[in-house]
Each structure stands twice: as structure tokens, then as C-alpha cells.
C-alpha positions as CSV (number, residue, x, y, z in Angstrom):
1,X,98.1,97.1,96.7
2,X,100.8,95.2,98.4
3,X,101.2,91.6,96.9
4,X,99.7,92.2,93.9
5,X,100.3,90.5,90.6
6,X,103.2,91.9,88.8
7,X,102.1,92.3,85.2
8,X,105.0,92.1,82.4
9,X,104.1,93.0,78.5
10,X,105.5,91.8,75.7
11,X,104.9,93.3,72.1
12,X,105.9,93.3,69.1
13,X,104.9,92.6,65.1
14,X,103.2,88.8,64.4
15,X,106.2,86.0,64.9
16,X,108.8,88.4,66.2
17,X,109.3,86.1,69.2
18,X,107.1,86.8,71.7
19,X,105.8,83.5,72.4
20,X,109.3,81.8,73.0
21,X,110.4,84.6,75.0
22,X,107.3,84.6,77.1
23,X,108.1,80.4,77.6
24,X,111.5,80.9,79.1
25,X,110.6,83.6,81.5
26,X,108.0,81.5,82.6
27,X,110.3,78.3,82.7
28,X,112.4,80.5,85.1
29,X,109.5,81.9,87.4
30,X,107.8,78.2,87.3
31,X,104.8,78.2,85.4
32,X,103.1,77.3,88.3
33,X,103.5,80.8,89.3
34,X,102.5,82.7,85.6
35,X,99.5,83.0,84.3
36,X,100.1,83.9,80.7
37,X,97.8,85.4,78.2
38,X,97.8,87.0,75.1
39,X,96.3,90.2,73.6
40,X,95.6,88.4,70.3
41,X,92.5,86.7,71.5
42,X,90.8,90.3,71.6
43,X,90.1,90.5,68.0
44,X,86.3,92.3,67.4
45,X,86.1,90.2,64.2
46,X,86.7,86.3,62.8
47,X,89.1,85.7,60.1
48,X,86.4,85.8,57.5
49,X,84.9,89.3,58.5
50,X,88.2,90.7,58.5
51,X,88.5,89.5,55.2
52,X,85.0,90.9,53.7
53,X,85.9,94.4,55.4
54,X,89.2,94.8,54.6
55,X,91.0,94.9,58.1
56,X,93.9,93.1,58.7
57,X,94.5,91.9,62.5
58,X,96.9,94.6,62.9
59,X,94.5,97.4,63.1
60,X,93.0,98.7,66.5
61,X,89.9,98.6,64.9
62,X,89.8,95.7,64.4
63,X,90.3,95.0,68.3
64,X,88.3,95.6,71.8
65,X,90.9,98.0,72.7
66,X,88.9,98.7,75.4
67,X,88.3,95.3,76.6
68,X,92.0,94.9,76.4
69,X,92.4,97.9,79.0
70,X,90.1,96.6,81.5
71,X,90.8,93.4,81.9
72,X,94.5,94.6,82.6
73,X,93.0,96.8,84.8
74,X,91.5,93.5,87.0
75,X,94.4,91.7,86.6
76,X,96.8,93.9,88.1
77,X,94.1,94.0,91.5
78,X,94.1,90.7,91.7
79,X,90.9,89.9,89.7
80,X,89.7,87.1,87.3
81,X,89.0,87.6,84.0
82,X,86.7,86.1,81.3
83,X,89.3,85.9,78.2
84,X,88.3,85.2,74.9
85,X,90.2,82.8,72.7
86,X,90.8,83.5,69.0
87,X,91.6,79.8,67.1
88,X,94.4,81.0,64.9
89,X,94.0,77.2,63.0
90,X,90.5,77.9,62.4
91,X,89.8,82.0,62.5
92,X,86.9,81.2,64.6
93,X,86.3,82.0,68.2
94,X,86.3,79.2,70.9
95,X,84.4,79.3,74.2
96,X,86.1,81.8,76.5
97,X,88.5,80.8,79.3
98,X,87.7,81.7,83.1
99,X,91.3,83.3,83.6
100,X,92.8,84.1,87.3
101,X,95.9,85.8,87.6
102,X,99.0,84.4,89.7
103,X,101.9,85.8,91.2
104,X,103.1,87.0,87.4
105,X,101.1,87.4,84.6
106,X,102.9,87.9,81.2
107,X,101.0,89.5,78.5
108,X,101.8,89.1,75.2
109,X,100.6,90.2,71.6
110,X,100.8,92.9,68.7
111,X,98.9,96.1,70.4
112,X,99.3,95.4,74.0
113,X,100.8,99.5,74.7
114,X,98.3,101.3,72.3
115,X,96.6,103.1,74.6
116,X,97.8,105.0,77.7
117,X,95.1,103.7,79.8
118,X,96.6,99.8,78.8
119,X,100.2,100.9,79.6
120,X,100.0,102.1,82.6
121,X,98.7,98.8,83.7
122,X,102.3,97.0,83.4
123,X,105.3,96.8,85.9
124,X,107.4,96.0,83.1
125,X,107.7,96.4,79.0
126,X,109.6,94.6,76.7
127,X,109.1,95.3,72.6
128,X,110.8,92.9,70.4
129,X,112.1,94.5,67.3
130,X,114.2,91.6,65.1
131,X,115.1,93.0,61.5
132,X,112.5,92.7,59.1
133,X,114.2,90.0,57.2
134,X,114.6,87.6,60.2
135,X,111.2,88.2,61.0
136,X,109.7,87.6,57.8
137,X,111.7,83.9,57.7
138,X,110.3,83.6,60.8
139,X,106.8,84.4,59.8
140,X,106.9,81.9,57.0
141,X,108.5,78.9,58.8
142,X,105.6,79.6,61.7
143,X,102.9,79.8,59.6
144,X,103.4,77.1,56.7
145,X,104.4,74.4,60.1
146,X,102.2,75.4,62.6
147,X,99.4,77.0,60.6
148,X,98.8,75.5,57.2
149,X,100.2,78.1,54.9
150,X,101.8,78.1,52.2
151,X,105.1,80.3,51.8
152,X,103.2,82.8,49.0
153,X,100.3,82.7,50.9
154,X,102.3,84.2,54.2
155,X,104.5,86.2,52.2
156,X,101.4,88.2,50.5
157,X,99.8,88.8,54.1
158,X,103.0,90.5,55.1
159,X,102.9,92.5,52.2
160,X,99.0,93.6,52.7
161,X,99.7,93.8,56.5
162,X,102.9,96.5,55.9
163,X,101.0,99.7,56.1
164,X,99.2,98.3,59.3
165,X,102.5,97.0,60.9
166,X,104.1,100.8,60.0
167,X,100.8,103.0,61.7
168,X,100.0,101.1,64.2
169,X,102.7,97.9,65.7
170,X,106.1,99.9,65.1
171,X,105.2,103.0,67.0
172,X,104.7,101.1,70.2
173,X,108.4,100.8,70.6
174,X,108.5,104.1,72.1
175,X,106.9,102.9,75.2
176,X,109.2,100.0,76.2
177,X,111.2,100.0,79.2
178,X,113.5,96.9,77.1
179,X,113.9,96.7,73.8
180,X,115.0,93.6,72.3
181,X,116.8,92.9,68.4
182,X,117.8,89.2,67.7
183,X,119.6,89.8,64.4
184,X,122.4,88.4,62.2
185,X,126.1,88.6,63.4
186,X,126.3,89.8,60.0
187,X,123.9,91.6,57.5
188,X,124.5,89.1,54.7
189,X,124.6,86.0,57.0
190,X,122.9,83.0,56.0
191,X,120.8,83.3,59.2
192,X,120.9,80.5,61.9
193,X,118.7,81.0,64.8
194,X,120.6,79.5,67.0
195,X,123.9,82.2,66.5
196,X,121.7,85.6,66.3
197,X,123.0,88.2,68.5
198,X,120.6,90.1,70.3
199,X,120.9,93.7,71.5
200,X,118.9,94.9,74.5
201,X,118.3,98.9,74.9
202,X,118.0,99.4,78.6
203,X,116.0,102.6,78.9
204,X,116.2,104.6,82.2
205,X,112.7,104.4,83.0
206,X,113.0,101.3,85.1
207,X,116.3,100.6,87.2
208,X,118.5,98.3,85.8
209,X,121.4,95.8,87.6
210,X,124.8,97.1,87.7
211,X,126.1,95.6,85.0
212,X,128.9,97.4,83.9
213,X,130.5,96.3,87.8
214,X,129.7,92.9,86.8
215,X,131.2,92.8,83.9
216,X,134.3,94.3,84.9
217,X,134.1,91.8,87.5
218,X,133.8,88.9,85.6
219,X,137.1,90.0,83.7
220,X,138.2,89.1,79.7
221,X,136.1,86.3,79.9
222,X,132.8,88.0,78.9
223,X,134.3,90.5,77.2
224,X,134.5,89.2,73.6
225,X,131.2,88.0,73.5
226,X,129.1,90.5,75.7
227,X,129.6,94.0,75.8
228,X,128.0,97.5,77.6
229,X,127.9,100.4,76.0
230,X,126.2,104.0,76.0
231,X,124.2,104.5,72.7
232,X,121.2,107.1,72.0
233,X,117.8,105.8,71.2
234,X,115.0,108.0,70.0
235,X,117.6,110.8,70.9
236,X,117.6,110.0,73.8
237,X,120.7,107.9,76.2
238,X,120.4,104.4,76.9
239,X,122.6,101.5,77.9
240,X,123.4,98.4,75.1
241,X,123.7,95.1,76.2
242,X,125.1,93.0,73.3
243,X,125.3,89.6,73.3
244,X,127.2,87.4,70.3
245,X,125.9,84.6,69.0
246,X,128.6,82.5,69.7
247,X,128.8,83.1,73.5
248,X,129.8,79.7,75.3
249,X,127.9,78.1,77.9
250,X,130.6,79.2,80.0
251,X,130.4,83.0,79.4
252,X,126.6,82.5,79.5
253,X,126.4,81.0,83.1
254,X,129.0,83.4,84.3
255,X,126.5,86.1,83.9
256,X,123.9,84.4,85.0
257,X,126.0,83.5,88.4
258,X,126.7,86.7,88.6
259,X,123.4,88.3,88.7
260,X,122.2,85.4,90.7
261,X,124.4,86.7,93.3
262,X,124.5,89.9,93.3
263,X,120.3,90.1,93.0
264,X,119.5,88.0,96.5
265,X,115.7,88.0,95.7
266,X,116.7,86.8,91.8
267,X,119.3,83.8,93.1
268,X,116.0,81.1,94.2
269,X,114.8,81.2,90.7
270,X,117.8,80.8,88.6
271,X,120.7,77.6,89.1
272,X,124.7,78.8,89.8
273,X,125.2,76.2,87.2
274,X,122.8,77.8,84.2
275,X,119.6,76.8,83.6
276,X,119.6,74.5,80.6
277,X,115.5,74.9,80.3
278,X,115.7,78.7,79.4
279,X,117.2,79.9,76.0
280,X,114.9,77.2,74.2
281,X,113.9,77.7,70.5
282,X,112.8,75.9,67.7
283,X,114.8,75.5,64.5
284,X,113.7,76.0,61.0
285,X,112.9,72.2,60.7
286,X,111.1,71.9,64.3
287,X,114.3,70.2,66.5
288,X,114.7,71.9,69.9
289,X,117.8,74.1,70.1
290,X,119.3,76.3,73.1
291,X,120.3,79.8,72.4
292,X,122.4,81.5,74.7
293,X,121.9,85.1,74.0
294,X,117.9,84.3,74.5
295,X,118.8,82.4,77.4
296,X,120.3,85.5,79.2
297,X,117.6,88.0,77.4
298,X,114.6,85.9,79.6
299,X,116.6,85.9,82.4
300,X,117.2,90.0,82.3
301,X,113.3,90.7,81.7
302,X,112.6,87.9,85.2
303,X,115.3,90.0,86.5
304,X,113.1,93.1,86.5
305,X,110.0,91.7,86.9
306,X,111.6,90.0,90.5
307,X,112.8,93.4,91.5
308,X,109.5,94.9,90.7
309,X,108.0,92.3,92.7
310,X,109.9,93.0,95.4
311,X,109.1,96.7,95.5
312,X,105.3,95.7,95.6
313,X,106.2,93.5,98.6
């Protein structure tokens, strides 16, 4: 189908990220232009019925798996949807939300590449796997500001929700073209979320930008705070992308420039002076911050989902 909406996904374990991630891609593609929506609302059962049987979220039972698959099915010909909406303050269902995709659609939530049938239904596919420990602080902080927890409360749910998160979350790795690790520049670091490194596995199964030409090409600069190398994943090789924590502004936009450049198609949605809207996240007490390595992690992942766009042209 030429012109069709290019679908990205986004999965990983409850608060590893995908929300903020999904907000600075969408910052960069114009949110007039995504239609975001998450996989989450899809639960079979409420809160309390999970509770009397025993099913945590996590489980695929627990979800219409295959309502999941076809509406990513419609989506990617162009096709409205009738999405239901799960009230995470409440564990009740609201009213369902007439949904019509736009030029990108970016889905989002914990079992979004279960099935074969749902996989095959995305241009592009990003898992984000943080270390256990910086996602359970992020878990916590979400849930007791946002939610109404308390820190036992969320810390017990993780607990109970362990076996599911091992079966059924972890495994989906596996199927990412990206994978994406915010962690600690070191593992006994008091963590800061605004100076995690991330590391980005760049699989083979999609093409990736030249980046080891553009880094050369951007000379020492770059090189103390963002490196390429060739690693194994899953025993098989990949390209690394790390990024440090404390990369400047200026090494930060120098990458950005340079893939701006070098990707024609990519250079209308992202400023030769960095885009100060990307990168966002929110701190442990709720102020706004800007991290750099996020910043260029969303603007990797738009890269991708431009040139797929492209191809589809």
C-alpha cells in the first residue's frame, strides 16, 4: 500500500520508559502527524477481576491478544479503529475512543510483539530493557505520584508480577529491531536520571545510518562520550551505540547535525541547532529535565521510522 501509515512499537516491562520515549519521537515527527496509542488499554479484565482471579496485567490471558492483532492489522491499511481505554487511576474501563491513524502511529505497551500475527504488523521495533533496579525506582516514583500508591504497595506488585514479567514481557526482546538500556554510568551509582547512559543494540534486521563514517567524521569530539562498537547479542553480531551520561549539548547536537545531513528526508524534522523539545524527562520530584542520551535515542528510532517511510513512498 503506498502511503500507508508507518507503524512503530514500543515494548517493554510497566515504567521502563515507554511513555517518555514515545513523547519525544512524537515531539520530533509533530504530534499533529502521530496518532499514538497503547496496547495497555486491551486488558480482557478490570482491576478488580484480575484481582479475584489471580492474573496480574502481565499475562496474555489476561488480554484480547487477538483484538490487539487486528486492530494493528487496520491500522497499518489505513483504517480506524474503536480502542478501548483502561483508567489506570480507577481500574475501570472508560467509554472507547473512535481512533484514526495518521501519517505515524506509535504503539506502545507491555505485550505489543507476543504474537507473530501482531509483529509483523510493525515497520519498526524498539524494546526498552533498563536494569531491574532503575526500573523498579522508576516504578515506585510513577506509581506513588501519578497513581496513588504507596512505596510497599508498588514494591509488592513487582514482587507478585516477577514470574509474569520473566514468561511472558522479557522474551519479547528477541523480536526488536532496537534495543534500548538506560542504566547507571556505574553499577553502585546513586542513580540520577538525568546522567544514565543508554546503550542501543542495532540489530541487522532493519538498515541502520552509517554511523561509524559519522563518527569518524565528527572527530575526538564525540568520541569520549559516544562510542560504536561490534558486540554479540543473543549470539548473534550487532552494532552498540553508547552514549554517556555526561555528553554536552555540544556533542549531542553534533550528531544530530550530522544525521540531519547526511539523511535528506530526516533534516525537515529535526533543527541544525538541536532540538531542545526532545530528550524531556521528569525527575524524581516532578521538575522537567533534558537528557541528552534520550534526546539522541528518540531521534535514532524517528530516524528509522522516516526512512521506512520513505521506502513506502
Amino acid at each position: 500500500m503506498s502511503n500507508r501509515p508507518i507503524i512503530l512499537g514500543i515494548v517493554g516491562d510497566s515504567a521502563a520508559g515507554k511513555t517518555t520515549l514515545t513523547r519525544g519521537i512524537a515531539q520530533i515527527l509533530g504530534e499533529d502527524q502521530v496518532t499514538a496509542i497503547c496496547t495497555d488499554d486491551y486488558h480482557r479484565y478490570d482491576r478488580q477481576q484480575r484481582a479475584d482471579k489471580g492474573l496480574s496485567a502481565l499475562h496474555p490471558d489476561c488480554n484480547y491478544m487477538d483484538i490487539i492483532q487486528q486492530h494493528l492489522s487496520l491500522l497499518r491499511t489505513g483504517q480506524p479503529i474503536l480502542k478501548p481505554i483502561y483508567n489506570h487511576s480507577t481500574g475501570r474501563f472508560d467509554p472507547p475512543e473512535y481512533i484514526e491513524p495518521k501519517r505515524f502511529v506509535i504503539v506502545e505497551g507491555l505485550l505489543g510483539y507476543y504474537t507473530r500475527a501482531a509483529r509483523e504488523s510493525y515497520d519498526v521495533k524498539v524494546y526498552l530493557a533498563p536494569p531491574e533496579s532503575v526500573r523498579r525506582n522508576w516504578k515506585v516514583n510513577r506509581d506513588t505520584r501519578k497513581r496513588g500508591y504507596e512505596p510497599e504497595q508498588v514494591l509488592k506488585q513487582l514482587d507478585q508480577r516477577e514470574p509474569d514479567s520473566d514468561a511472558f514481557i522479557r522474551p519479547q526482546r528477541q523480536w526488536a529491531d532496537v534495543v534500548v538500556s538506560f542504566y547507571p554510568p556505574e553499577a553502585d551509582a546513586e542513580q540520577d536520571d538525568l546522567l544514565l547512559n543508554v546503550r542501543l543494540v542495532l540489530r541487522p534486521t532493519i538498515p541502520h545510518p552509517d554511523l561509524v563514517q559519522m563518527l569518524e567524521g565528527a572527530g575526538g569530539n564525540l568520541e569520549a562520550a559516544i562510542r560504536l562498537e561490534l558486540d554479540r547479542d543473543m549470539g548473534k553480531p550487532v552494532d552498540v551505540l553508547e552514549v554517556d551520561g555526561h555528553a554536552t549539548a555540544d556533542q549531542v547536537q553534533a550528531l544530530e547535525r550530522l544525521l540531519c545531513s547526511e539523511v535528506p528526508y530526516l533534516g525537515q524534522f529535526c533543527s541544525l541547532q538541536g532540538n531542545e523539545d526532545i530528550g524531556k524527562v521528569i525527575g524524581t520530584t516532578g521538575e522537567m529535565l533534558q537528557s541528552y542520551p534520550l534526546a539522541l535515542t528518540q531521534l535514532l528510532i524517528t530516524y528509522h521510522m522516516l526512512k521506512a517511510a520513505k521506502i513506502h513512498q
